[in-house]
C-alpha positions, 0 to 999 in steps of 0.5 A: 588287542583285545579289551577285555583281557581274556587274552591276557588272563592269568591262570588260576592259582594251584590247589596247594598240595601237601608234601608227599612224605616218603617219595623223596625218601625212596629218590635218595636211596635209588639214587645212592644205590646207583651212586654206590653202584657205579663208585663200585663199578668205577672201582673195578674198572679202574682196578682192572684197567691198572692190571690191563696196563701193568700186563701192557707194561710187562708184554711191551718190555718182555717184547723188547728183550725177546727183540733185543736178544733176537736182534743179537742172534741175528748179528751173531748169526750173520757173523758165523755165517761170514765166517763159515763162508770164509773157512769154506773158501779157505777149505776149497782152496786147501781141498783143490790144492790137495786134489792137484797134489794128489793127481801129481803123485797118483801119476808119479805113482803109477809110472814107478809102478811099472818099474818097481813091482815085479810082474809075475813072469809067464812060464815059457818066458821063465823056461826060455830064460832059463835056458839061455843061462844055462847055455851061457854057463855051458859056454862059459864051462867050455870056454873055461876048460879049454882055456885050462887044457890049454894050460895044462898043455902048456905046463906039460912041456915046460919044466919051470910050470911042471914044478909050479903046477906040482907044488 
């Protein structure tokens, strides 16, 4: 350490200044124009944050209902599903037992069929039929003349059918 106090010198006192008039002044007035700036902006922000959040608000329970009545129709969906799948069950059945009544009475059908509707006859089956009739009632004539010449005869030689045959 030294002795002669250099090292421990103080400096020299300033130069007195005066105050700078209008400096401060213009400090104040940027600084309340940045106050009113940002009480402004700080304002806006607010006011659209409040409109972000009431949109928020608004698409979160618009959201809910849309799920909500989305989630019914899925319910309901799946019921008429089951239900549809039970009626076509149900149907399948009715339609298979159907089917097999149905097979039943097409072959009850077809056999009456052969017995009941008239088949057009071929014209020589008709002729030759025909024919036979009219020999069976020549035959039949014959038989029947003879049987009344027979008669005839009879009453000729007895007196009671000779007045029997005249009345």
């Amino acid at each position: 350490l030294q002795q002669d106090g250099s090292f421990m010198q103080q400096p020299a006192m300033p130069e007195k200044h005066s105050k700078a008039a209008g400096a401060g002044d213009s400090i104040l007035g940027i600084l309340e124009v940045v106050e009113s700036d940002f009480a402004t902006n700080l304002a806006k922000e607010e006011s659209e944050e409040e409109d972000a959040q009431t949109s928020y608000d608004k698409m979160t329970q618009e959201n809910k209902i849309a799920k909500t009545t989305k989630e019914q129709d899925v319910k309901y969906k799946v019921q008429e599903s089951k239900s549809l799948d039970t009626f076509i069950a149900e149907t399948s059945g009715d339609r298979d037992t159907t089917n097999t009544e149905l097979a039943a009475v097409d072959e009850y059908y077809s056999k009456i069929k052969e017995r009941c509707i008239a088949k057009p006859e071929v014209y020589e089956d008709r002729k030759a039929r025909r024919e036979a009739e009219i020999s069976g009632l020549k035959q039949a004539l014959s038989v029947l003349e003879d049987e009344t010449a027979f008669v005839q005869r009879k009453a000729r030689r007895s007196f009671r059918g000779a007045a029997l045959v005249a009345h």
